[in-house]
TIPASE-410917 format. One record per residue (C-alpha): residue in one letter; x, y, z. Coordinates in pm, whole numbers, plus 50000, padded with zeros to 5 digits. Each point is the difference from the previous one (the first is absolute). Layout:
AXYZ/...
***
This chain:
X970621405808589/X496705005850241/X497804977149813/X499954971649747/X498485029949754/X502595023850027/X502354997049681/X503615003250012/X501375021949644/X503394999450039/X499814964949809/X499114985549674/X499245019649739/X499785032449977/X497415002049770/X497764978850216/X500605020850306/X498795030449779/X496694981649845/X498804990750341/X500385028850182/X498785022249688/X496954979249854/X497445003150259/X500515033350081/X498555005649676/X496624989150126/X500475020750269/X501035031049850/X497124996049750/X497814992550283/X501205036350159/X499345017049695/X497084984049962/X498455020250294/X500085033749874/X498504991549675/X497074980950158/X499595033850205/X500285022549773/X497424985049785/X497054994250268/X500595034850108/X499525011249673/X496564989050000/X499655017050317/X500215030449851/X502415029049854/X500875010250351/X500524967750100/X502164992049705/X501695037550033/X500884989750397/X502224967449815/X502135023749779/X500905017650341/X500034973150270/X502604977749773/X502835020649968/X500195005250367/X499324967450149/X502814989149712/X502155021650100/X499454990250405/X500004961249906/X503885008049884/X500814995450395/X498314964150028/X502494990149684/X502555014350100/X500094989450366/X499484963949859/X503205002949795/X501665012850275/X499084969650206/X500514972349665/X503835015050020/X500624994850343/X498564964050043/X501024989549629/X503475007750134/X499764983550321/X498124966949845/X503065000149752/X502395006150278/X498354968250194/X499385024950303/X497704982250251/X496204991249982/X499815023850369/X502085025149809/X497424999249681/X496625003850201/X501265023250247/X501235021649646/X496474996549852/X498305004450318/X501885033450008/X499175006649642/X496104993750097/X500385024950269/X501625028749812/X497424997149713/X497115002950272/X501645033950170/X501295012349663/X496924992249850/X497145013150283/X502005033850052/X499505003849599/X496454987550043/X499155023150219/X501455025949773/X498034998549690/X497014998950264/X500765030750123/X501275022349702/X497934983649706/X497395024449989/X502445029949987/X502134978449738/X497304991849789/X498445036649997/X503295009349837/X499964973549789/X496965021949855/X497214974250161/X496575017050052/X496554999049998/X498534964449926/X503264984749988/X501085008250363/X497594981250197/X501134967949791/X503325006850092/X499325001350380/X497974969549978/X502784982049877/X503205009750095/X499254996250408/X499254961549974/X502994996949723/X502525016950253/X498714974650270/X500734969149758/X503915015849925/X501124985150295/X498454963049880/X502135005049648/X503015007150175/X500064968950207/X498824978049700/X503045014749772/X502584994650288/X498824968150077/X499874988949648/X503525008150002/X500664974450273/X498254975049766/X502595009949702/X502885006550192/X499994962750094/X499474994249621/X496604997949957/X497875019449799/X496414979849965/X498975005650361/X501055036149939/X498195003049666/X496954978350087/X499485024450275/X499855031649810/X497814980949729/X497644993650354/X499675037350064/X499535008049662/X497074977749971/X498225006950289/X500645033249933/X498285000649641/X497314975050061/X498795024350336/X500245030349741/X496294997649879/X498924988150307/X500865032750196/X500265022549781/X496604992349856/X498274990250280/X499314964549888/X498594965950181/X498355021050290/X503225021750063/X499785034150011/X501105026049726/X503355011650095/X501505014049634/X503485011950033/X500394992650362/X498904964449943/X502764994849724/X502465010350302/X498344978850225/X500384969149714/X503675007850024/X500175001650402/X497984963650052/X502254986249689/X502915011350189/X499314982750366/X499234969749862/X502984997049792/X503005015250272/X497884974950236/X500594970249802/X503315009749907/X501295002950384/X498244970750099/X501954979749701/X503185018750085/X499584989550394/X498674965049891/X503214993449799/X502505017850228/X501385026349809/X497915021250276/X499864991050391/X501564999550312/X503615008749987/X501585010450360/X500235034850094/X498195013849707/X501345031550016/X503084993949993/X502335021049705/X496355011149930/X501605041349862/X502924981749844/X497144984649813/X498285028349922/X503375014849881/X500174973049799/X496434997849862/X499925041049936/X503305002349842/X498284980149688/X496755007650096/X499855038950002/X501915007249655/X497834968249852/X496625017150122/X501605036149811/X500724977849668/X496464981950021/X498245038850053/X502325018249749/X497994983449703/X496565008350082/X500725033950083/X502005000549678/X497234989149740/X497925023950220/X502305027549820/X499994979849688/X496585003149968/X499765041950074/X502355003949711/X497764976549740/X496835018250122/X502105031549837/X498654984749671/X496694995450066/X497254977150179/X500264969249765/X503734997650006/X499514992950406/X496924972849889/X502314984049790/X503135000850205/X497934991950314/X498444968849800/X503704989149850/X501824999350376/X497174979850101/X500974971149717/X503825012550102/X499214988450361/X498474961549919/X503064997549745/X502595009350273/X498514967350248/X502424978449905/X503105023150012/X498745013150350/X499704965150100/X503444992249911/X501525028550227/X497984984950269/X501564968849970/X503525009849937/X499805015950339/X500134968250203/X502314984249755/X502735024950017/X499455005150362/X500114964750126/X503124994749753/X502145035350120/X499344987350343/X501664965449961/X503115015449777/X498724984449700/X500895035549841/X500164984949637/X496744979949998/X498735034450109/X501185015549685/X498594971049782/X496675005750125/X499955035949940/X501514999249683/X497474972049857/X497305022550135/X501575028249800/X499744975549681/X496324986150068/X499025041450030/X501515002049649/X498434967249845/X496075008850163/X500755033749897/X500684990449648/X496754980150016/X497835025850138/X501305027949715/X498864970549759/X496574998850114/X499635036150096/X501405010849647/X497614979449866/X496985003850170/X500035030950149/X497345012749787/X497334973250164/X501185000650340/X499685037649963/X496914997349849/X498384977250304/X500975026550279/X499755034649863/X496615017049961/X500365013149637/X501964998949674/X502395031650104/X500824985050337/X500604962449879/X502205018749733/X502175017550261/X499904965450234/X501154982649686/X503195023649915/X500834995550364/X500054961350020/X501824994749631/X502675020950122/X500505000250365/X499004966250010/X502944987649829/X502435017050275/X498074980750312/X503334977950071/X501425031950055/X497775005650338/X500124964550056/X503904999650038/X500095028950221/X497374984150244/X502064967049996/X503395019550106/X497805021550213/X498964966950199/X503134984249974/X501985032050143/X497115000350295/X500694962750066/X504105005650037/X499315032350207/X500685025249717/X496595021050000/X501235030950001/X501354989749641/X496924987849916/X498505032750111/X502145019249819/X499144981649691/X496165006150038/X500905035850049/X501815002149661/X497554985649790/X497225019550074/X501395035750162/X503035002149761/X498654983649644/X496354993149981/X498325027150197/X502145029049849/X500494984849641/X495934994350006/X498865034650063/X503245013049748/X498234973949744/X496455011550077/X500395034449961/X502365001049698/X498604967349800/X496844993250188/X499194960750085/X502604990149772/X502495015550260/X498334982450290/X500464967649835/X503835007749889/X500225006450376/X498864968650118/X501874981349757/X503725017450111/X498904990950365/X499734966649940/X502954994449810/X502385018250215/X498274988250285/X501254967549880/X503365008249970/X500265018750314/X498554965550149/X502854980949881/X502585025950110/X498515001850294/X499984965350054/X503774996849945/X500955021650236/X498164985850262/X501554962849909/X497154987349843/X500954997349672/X503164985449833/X499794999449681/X501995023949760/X497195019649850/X500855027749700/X497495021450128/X501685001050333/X503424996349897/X500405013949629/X500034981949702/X501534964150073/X499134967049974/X496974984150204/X502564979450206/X499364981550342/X503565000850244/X500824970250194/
***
């Protein structure tokens, strides 16, 4: 290991290796989310334009952001493996040094072309009038702060790729809170600064960024999982090989889902303006409920890695499957409290009785299938980490091209929202079973499962 805080997870117990690497990353995946919630609500008091330039600007820069997660799952696999494999401390920080230089050429040439194309992408995107110039004062700065994200995520990776996920978490809590508490500031033109609306919300995002990918190289240096390493260019395009062959299907997966609810959300519009309040208000509550799950297939990413690399196949399949059983349990918790209370929680978040109604129906029902999505991001991550992402890809692919997206607009123009939410619930569950059959192909899983393998007892093999 490079430094006394590196953590090795190929020992003790398995359920350890899982809490420590997936706890934190709750605080920083909550942090993350955090962000677009803060802006969306002091840009609503902007204006309607303002607010209007949000609805566009997110599904885009989403969709773009899939390359700075994927690219860091592409680098996790490769040094996971080659911590758990023992491979040198040279070998590690010349590999993440690569990593870091990928992401910046990767991630400027895609820069550079949202720059260029935005105002031709967002014109078809049916942007106009008032809600244009918002747009263009927002999405030049935010393309210059891609670059920053990139390098954060990758070199977060280094941080849990040598087992530790608080650096990498605390980090992403850093830009998220420099990021919200320079919101007002900018955006309203507060404490002497100017007024900068839309383009100061990007500009929150671009200073939160450099001081956070700053800190996190100078840590990374400080502790030497970064530095001098020799000829550091040396096997640099086997590493890229190496990174992209996880990195490129993983960035497809991570952009398949936004562009997928995009689709989603055309077919519920089919029955009428509230149905999209409601539905918009009930994936919001979806999103905060689906922190801990995501935060597990962060950390099973390092686990699985670090433990494929060093042989220990079976410890690898432990973790997995024990993730597979803590989706189930949380899941069974959060259908509890959704079933429950999804009436209230509705009720806080929708702007009338007809929209907290449709909220509601949507969180008592698909709310109970949630450790469906969260065991198909757990295999997805765990396939990534072994070097298995066109699997995982795949997998993505199916649940919202083959089931969700065709079954929703069948259900919404046959039953109406009642279809929609039948839809969601058969992606969920099948995306759960295609998780676990997808995970025993690829070696992950052991266990004889009747869903995978017909009706026969839940048996473990020697």
């Amino acid at each position: 290991m490079a430094d006394k805080t590196s953590q090795d997870l190929t020992t003790g117990p398995v359920w350890r290796a899982l809490a420590t690497m997936s706890a934190p990353m709750s605080f920083g995946i909550f942090a993350v989310l955090s962000v677009g919630l803060a802006d969306a609500y002091f840009l609503g008091q902007v204006g309607g334009a303002a607010l209007a330039a949000v609805g566009f600007i997110y599904p885009v820069t989403t969709a773009v952001t899939s390359l700075s997660i994927g690219l860091s799952a592409g680098a996790n696999a490769a040094l996971s493996q080659g911590v758990g494999r023992g491979d040198s401390d040279d070998d590690t920080r010349r590999l993440g040094l690569h990593a870091i230089g990928l992401g910046l050429i990767l991630s400027g040439l895609v820069a550079l072309g949202v720059w260029a194309v935005y105002p031709l992408l967002f014109g078809a995107m049916g942007a106009s009038g008032n809600v244009m110039p918002q747009i263009a004062g927002y999405i030049p700065v935010w393309a210059v702060s891609f670059p920053f994200l990139v390098v954060m995520m990758i070199t977060n990776s280094v941080f849990r790729s040598h087992g530790d996920s608080l650096t990498a978490a605390w980090i992403m809590v850093l830009a998220a809170v420099v990021n919200v508490g320079l919101d007002p500031l900018l955006i309203f033109g507060l404490w002497g600064l100017p007024e900068m609306g839309t383009q100061g919300a990007a500009t929150a995002t671009l200073i939160g960024r450099v001081i956070a990918v700053v800190l996190a190289l100078f840590i990374a240096w400080r502790r030497g999982l970064l530095g001098v390493c020799g000829n550091v260019l040396d096997g640099a395009l086997a590493s890229a090989r190496k990174i992209l062959s996880v990195g490129l299907p993983a960035s497809f997966s991570n952009a398949i889902n936004p562009a997928g609810m995009a689709l989603v959300t055309a077919a519920v519009a089919t029955v009428g303006e509230t149905a999209v309040a409601g539905f918009g208000a009930a994936t919001r509550v979806q999103s905060m409920a689906l922190v801990p799950l995501l935060a597990l297939s962060a950390g099973i990413g390092p686990v699985v890695g670090q433990n494929w690399g060093a042989e220990a196949r079976s410890r690898a399949q432990d973790a997995t499957q024990l993730a597979f059983w803590i989706c189930l349990g949380y899941g069974a918790l959060v259908a509890l409290v959704l079933g429950v209370f999804a009436g209230p929680i509705a009720g806080l978040l929708a702007s009338g009785p007809e929209d907290a109604a449709f909220a509601a129906t949507y969180l008592r029902w698909v709310g109970a299938t949630l450790f469906g999505y969260g065991i198909i991001v757990v295999a997805n991550a765990a396939m990534n980490a072994r070097d298995k992402a066109l699997w995982s890809m795949s997998l993505s692919l199916g649940r919202i091209f083959v089931i969700y997206l065709p079954l929703a607009w069948i259900g919404a123009l046959t039953l109406g929202y009642p279809g929609i939410i039948a839809a969601a619930v058969l992606a969920n569950v099948l995306a759960a079973w295609g998780g676990v059959v997808a995970a025993k192909a690829t070696g992950l899983v052991r266990l004889e499962i009747a869903l995978v393998d017909g009706p026969r007892k839940l048996v473990q093999p020697e």
